[in-house]
C-alpha positions as CSV (number, residue, x, y, z in Angstrom):
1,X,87.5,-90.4,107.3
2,X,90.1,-90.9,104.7
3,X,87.8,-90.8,101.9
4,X,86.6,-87.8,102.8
5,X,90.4,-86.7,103.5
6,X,90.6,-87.2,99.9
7,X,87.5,-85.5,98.3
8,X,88.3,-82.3,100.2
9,X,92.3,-83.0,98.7
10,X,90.2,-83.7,95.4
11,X,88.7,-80.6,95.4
12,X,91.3,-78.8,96.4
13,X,93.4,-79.5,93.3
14,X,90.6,-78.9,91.1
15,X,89.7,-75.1,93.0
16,X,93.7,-74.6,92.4
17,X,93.7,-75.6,88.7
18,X,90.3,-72.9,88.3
19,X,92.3,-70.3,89.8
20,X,95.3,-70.8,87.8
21,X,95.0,-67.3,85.7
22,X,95.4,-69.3,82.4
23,X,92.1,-71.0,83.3
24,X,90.1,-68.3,84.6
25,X,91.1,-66.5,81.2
26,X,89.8,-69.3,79.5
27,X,87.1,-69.6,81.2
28,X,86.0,-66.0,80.9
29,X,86.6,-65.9,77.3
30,X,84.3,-68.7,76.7
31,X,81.4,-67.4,78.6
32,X,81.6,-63.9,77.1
33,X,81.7,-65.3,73.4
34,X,79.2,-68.0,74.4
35,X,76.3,-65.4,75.3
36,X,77.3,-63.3,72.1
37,X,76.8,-66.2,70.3
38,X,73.4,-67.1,71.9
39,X,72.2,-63.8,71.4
40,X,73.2,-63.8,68.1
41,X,71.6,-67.7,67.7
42,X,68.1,-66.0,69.3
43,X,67.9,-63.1,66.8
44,X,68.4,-65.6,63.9
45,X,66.0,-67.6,64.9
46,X,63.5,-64.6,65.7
47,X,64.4,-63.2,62.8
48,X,65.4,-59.9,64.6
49,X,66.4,-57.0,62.7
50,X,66.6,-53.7,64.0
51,X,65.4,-51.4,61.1
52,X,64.5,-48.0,63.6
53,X,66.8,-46.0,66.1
54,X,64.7,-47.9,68.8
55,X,64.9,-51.3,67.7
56,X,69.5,-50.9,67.5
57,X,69.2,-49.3,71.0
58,X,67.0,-52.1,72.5
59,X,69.2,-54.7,70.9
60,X,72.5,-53.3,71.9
61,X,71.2,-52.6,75.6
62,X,70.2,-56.4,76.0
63,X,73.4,-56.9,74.6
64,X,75.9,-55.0,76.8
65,X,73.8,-55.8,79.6
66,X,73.8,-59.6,79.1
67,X,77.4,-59.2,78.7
68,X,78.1,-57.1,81.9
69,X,76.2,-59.2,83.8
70,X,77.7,-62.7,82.4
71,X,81.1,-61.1,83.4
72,X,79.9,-60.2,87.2
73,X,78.9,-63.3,87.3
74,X,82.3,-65.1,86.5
75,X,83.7,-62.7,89.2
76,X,81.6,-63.3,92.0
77,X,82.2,-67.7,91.1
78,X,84.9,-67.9,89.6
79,X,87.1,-65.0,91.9
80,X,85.0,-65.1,94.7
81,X,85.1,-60.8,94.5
82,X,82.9,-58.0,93.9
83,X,82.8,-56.7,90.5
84,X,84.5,-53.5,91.2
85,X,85.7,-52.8,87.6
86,X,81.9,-51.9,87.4
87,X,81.6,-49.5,90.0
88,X,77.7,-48.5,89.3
89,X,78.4,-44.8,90.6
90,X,81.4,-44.6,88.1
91,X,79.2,-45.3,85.1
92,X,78.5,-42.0,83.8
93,X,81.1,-40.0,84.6
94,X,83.7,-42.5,83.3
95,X,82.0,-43.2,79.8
96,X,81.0,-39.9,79.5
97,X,85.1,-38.4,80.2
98,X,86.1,-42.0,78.2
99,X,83.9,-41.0,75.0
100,X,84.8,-37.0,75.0
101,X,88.5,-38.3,74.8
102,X,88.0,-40.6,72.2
103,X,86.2,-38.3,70.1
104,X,89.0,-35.7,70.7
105,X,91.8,-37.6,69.7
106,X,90.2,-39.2,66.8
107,X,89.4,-35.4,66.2
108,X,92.9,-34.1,66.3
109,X,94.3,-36.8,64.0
110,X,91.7,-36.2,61.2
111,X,93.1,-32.3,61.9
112,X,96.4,-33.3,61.7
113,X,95.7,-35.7,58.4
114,X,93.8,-32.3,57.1
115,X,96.6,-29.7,57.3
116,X,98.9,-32.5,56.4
117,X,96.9,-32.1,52.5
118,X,95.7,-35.8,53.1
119,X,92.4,-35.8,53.6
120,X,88.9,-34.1,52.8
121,X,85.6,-34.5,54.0
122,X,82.6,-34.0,52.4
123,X,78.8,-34.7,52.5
124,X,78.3,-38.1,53.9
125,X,74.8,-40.0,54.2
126,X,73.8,-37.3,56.9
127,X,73.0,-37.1,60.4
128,X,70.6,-40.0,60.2
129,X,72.9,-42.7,60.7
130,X,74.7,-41.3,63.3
131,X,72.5,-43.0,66.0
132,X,72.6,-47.1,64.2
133,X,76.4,-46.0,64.4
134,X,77.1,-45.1,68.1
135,X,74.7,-47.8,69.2
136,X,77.0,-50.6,67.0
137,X,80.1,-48.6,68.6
138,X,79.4,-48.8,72.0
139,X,78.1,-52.5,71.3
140,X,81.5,-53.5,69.8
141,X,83.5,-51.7,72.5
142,X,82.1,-53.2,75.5
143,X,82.1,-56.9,74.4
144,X,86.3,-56.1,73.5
145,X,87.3,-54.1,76.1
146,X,85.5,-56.7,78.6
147,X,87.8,-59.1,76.3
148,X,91.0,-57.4,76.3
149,X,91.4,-55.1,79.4
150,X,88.6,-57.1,81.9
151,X,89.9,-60.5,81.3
152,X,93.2,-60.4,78.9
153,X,95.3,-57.3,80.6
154,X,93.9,-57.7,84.4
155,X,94.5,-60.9,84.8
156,X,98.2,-61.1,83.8
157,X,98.3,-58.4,85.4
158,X,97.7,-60.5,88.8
159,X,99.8,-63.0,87.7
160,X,103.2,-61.2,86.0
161,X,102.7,-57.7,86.5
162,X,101.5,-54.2,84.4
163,X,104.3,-54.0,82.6
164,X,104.5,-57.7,81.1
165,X,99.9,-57.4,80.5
166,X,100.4,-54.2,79.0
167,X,102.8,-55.9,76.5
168,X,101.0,-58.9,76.0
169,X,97.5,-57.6,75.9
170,X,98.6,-55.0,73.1
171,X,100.7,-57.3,71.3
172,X,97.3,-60.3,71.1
173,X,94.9,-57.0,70.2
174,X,97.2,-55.8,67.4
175,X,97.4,-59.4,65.7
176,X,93.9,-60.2,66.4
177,X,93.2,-57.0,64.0
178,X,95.3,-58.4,61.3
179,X,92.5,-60.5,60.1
180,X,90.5,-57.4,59.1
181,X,90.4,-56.6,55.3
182,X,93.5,-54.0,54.5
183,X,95.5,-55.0,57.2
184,X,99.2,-55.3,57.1
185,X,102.2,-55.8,59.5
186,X,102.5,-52.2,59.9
187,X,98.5,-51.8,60.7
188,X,98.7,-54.6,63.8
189,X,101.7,-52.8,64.9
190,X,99.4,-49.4,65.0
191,X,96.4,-50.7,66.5
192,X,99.1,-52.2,69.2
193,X,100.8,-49.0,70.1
194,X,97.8,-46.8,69.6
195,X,94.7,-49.0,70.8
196,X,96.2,-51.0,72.9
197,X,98.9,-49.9,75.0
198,X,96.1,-46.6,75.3
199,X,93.3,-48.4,76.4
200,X,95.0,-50.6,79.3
201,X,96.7,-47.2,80.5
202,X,93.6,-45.9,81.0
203,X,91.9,-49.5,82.4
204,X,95.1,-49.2,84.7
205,X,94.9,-45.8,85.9
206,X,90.7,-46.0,86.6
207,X,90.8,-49.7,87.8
208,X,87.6,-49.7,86.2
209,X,86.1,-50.7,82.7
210,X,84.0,-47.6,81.9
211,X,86.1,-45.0,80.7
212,X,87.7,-47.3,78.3
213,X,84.8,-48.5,77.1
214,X,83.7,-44.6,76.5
215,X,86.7,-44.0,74.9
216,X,86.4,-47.2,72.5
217,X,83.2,-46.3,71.3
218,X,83.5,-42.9,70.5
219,X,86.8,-43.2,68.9
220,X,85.3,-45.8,66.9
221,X,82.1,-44.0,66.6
222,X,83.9,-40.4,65.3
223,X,86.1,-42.8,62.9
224,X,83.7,-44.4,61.6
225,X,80.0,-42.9,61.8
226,X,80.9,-39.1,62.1
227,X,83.7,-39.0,59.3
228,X,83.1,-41.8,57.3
229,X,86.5,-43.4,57.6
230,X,87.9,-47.2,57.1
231,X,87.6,-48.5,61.0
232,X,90.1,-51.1,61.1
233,X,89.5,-51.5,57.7
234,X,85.5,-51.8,57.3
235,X,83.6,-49.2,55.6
236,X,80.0,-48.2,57.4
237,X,77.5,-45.2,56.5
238,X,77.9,-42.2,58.0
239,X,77.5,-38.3,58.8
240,X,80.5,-37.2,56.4
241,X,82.4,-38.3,54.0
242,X,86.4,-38.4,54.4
243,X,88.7,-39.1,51.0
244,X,92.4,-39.9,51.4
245,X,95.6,-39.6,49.4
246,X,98.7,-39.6,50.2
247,X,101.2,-41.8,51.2
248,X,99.9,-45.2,53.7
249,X,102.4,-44.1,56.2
250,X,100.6,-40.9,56.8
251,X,96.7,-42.2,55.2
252,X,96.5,-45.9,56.8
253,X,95.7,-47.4,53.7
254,X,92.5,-49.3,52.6
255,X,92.9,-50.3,56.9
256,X,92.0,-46.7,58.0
257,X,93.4,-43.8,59.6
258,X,94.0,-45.9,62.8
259,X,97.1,-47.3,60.6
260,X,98.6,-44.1,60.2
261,X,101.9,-42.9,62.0
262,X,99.6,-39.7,63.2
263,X,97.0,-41.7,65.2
264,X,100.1,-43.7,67.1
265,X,101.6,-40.7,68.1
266,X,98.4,-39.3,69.3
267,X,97.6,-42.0,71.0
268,X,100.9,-42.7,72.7
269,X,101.1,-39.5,74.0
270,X,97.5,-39.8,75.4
271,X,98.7,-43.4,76.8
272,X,102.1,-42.1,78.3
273,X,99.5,-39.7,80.3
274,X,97.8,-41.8,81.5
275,X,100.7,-44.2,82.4
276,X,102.5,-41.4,84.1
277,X,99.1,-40.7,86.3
278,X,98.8,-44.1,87.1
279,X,102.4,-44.6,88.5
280,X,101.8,-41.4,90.5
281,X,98.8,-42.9,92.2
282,X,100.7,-46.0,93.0
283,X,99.0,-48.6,90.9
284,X,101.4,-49.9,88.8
285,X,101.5,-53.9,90.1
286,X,105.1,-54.4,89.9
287,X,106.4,-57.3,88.3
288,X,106.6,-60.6,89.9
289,X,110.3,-61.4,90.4
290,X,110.3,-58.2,92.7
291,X,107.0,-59.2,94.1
292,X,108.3,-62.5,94.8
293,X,112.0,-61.3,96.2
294,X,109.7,-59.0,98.4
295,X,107.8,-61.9,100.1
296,X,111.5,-63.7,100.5
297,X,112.9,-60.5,102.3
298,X,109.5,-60.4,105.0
299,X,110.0,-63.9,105.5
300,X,113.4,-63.7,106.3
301,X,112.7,-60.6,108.5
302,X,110.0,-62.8,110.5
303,X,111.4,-65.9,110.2
């Protein structure tokens, strides 16, 4: 009888230490970046290279797929929960209102940039490579947004409240990108303000992961593929051409446009939006000293 006391005490502890949100971020980190890197061990040793339009969307949709399912699967063992953050019936209308946003925005900065005498665009390599380039930007997207707002921002969130993830989750995503080649103190600080304290507003606001990812990708996609800008500073082929001069504040250097002042005031404004719809609708999880004085005050009224 007492040993089995024990075990269950045993296990208890251990169930308390998986829970602890530390842990499960860990532990959702490492299975995410564990099945990139065996899909990424498989086409190495297959010698996979998608050379045809077909080929990039078949290897991206076993990629996102093996991802989104590795990540209900933490859910459902891990948090003992549906996987509501992938809401199947949410799935088109979300990425498809996610990626027209992202491709807007990224739109009215380069419009901005262009009346500002900063930028031109020209012939790129055509309309060929715009496919390869939204299949790579939706892959990218939904591996970090699964990162960053599905693991990073929501379970802080839990834990210290929407104010405190949105903070930390943009600060982390900002210095993550100052590895990139052209990056700079005032580039992580952009990407922060713009790309992340945008994306968890909109995470926040939906409760779900699919209009974020939409607007990831097609930011990325219209940065990158349609105008033929730096995308956090890497260079790809693509549709147009875009040349920029003019001072970094205003161009974002060798980084990209995503450094300049115009994309973070863009992209704030878009983010106070959808911070302000979020509040309306009540789903702002407040922080957790109120959270905590709340439980004292319907204790003391029961107790």
């Amino acid at each position: 009888m007492g040993n089995a006391t024990s075990v269950r005490a045993d296990r208890g502890k251990f169930w308390r230490l998986v829970q602890f949100p530390l842990t499960r971020i860990v532990i959702a980190l490492i299975a995410l970046i564990l099945v990139v890197v065996l899909l990424q061990g498989i086409a190495a040793l297959t010698h996979f290279k998608p050379h045809s339009m077909l080929g990039a969307l078949v290897a991206v949709l076993i990629t996102i797929a093996a991802l989104i399912g590795t990540y209900i699967v933490y859910v459902h063992v891990i948090e003992r929960r549906a996987a509501t953050e992938f809401g199947a019936r949410y799935a088109v209308p979300e990425l498809a209102t996610g990626f027209v946003i992202g491709g807007l925005l990224f739109s009215l900065v380069m419009l901005i940039l262009w009346q500002r005498g900063v930028v031109s665009v020209g012939d790129g390599a055509g309309p060929g490579v715009l496919g390869i380039a939204l299949c790579g930007a939706f892959e990218g997207a939904a591996l970090v947004e699964l990162l960053f707002r599905g693991v990073l921002f929501r379970i802080v969130e839990e834990s210290l409240g929407a104010w405190i993830a949105l903070a930390i989750s943009a600060i982390v995503f900002g210095a993550l990108h100052g590895f990139n080649p052209g990056a700079s103190l005032l580039s992580s600080v952009a990407i922060a303000l713009e790309a992340g304290v945008l994306l968890a507003a909109v995470y926040a606001y939906t409760r779900r992961l699919w209009m974020a990812i939409g607007l990831h990708a097609a930011w990325d996609f219209t940065e990158g593929g349609v105008f033929g800008a730096n995308n956090s500073g890497h260079a790809s082929p693509s549709g147009l051409a875009s040349h920029f001069h003019g001072p970094e504040l205003l161009t974002g250097g060798l980084f990209g446009p995503e450094a300049s002042i115009i994309a973070v005031l863009v992209c704030l404004a878009a983010a106070v939006v959808f911070i302000v719809l979020t509040i309306r609708k009540g789903l702002i999880v407040a922080p957790f000293w109120r959270r905590c004085r709340a439980i004292d005050h319907v204790a003391a009224a029961t107790g």
